[in-house]
C-alpha positions as CSV (number, residue, x, y, z in Angstrom):
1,X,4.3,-15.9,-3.6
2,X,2.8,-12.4,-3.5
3,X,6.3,-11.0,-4.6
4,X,6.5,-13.5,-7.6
5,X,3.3,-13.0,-9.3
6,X,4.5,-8.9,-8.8
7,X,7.5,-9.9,-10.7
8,X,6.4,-11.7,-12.9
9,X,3.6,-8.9,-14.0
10,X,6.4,-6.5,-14.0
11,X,8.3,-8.3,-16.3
12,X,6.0,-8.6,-19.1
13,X,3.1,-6.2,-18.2
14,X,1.5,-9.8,-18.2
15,X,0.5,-13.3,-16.0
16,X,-0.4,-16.3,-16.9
17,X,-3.4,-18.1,-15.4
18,X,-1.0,-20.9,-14.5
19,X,1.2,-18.3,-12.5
20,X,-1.8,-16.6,-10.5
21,X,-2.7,-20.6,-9.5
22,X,1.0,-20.6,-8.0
23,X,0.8,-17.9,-6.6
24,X,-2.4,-15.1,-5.7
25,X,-5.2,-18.1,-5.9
26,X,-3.1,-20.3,-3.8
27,X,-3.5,-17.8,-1.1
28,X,-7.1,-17.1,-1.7
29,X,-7.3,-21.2,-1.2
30,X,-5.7,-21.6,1.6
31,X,-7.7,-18.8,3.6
32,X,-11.0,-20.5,2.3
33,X,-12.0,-17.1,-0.1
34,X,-13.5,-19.3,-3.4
35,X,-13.1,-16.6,-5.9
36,X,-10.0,-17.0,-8.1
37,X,-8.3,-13.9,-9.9
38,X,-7.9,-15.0,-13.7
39,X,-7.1,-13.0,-16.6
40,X,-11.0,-13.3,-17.9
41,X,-12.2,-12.3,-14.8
42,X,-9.8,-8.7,-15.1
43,X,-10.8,-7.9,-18.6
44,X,-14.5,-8.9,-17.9
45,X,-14.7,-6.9,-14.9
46,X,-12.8,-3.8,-16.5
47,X,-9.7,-4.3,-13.9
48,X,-6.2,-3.5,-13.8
49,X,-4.2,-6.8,-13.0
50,X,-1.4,-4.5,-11.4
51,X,-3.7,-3.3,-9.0
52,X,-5.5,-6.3,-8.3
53,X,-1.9,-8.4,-7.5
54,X,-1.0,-4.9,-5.7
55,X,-4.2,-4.8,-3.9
56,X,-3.6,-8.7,-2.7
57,X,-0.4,-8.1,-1.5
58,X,-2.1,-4.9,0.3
59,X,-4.7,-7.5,2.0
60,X,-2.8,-10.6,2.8
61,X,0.1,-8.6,4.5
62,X,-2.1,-6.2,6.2
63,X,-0.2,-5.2,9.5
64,X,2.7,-7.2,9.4
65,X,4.9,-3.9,8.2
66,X,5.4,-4.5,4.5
67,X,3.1,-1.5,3.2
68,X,5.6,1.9,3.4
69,X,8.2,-0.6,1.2
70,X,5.3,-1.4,-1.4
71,X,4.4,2.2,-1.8
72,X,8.2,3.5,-1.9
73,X,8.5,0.1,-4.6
74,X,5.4,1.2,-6.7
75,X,6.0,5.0,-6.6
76,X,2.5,6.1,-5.1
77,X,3.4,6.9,-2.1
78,X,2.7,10.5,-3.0
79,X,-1.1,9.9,-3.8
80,X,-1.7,7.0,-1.5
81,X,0.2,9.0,2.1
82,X,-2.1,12.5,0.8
83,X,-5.1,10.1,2.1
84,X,-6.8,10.6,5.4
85,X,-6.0,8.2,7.6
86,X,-9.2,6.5,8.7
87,X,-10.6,4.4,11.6
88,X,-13.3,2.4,12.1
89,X,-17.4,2.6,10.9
90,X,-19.1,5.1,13.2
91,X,-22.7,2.9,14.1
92,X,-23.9,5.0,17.0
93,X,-25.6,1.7,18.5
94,X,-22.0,0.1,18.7
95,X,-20.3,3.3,20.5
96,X,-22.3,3.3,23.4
97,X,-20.9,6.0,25.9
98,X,-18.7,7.9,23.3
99,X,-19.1,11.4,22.1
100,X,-20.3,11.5,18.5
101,X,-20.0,15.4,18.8
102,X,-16.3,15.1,19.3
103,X,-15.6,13.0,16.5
104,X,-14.7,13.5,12.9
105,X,-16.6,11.3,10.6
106,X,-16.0,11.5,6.4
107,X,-19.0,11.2,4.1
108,X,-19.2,7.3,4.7
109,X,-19.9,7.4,8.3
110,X,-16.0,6.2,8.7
111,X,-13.3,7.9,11.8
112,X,-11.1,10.0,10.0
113,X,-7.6,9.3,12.3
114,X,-6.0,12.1,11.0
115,X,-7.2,14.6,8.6
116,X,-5.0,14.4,5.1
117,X,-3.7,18.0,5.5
118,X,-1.2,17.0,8.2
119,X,0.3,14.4,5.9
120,X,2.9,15.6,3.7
121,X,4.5,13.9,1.2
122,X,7.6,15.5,-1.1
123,X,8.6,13.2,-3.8
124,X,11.5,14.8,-5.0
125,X,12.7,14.2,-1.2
126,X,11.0,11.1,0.7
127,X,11.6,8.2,-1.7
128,X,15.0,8.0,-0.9
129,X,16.8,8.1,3.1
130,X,18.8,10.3,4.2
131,X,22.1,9.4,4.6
132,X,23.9,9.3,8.0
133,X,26.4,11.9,8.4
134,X,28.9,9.5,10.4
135,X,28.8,7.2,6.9
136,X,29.1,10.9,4.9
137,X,32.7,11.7,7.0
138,X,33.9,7.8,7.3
139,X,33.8,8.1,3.7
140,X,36.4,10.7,3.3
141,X,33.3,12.7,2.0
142,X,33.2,10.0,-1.3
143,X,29.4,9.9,-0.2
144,X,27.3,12.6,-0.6
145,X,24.1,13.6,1.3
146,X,20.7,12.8,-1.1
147,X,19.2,15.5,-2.6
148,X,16.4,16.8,-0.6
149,X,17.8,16.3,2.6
150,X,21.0,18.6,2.4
């Protein structure tokens, strides 16, 4: 449903309230959350409907392995993988026994997993795969290594 209402965005730069019933507010139902995502409610609330169906799709499929796909799909992998990684809310009550020396907290009072420096990111390379070089030489060289990864 999540990849229909994307498609159907795509296709027009618009939804119809009709589609997001079908589709993002039939989720919403069917895990009890009440509010609905409507056109009116985007422009009253100053939104971006390709981030909100993004941002849905993000939620609902949260750890099942569909994320690195979306962000290679939606081309923001380069601003979204430049992110800290972060962990959970530090509340010193709840972490009885741990060192709160020894960990690295961001403004918010949130884990940071691992610090956004470490990540790297090159878009001219990392959107594509690299091709296998077995494939490469059973293809009478016909195929030809992406750029970035030669």
């Amino acid at each position: 449903m999540l990849i229909y209402a994307e498609a159907k965005f795509e296709l027009t730069e618009s939804i119809s309230d009709a589609d997001l019933n079908l589709t993002v507010n039939a989720l919403r139902t069917r895990a009890g959350f009440a509010p609905r995502l409507t056109n009116a409610f985007v422009v009253a609330n100053n939104l971006d409907m390709r981030e909100e169906i993004r941002r849905e799709r993000t939620v609902e499929l949260a750890l099942e392995g569909f994320r690195y796909g979306d962000l290679i799909r939606w081309k923001t992998a380069e601003v979204v993988m430049a992110k800290p990684i972060l962990g959970g809310k530090y509340i010193a009550s709840e972490w009885v026994g741990t060192n709160a020396s020894a960990l690295v907290l961001n403004a918010d009072g949130v884990l940071v997993v691992e610090d956004a420096t470490k990540r790297k990111w090159n878009p001219a390379r990392d959107y594509l795969y690299p091709v296998p070089l077995n494939e490469i030489a059973l293809s009478d060289n016909n195929v030809t290594q992406n750029k970035g990864w030669l």
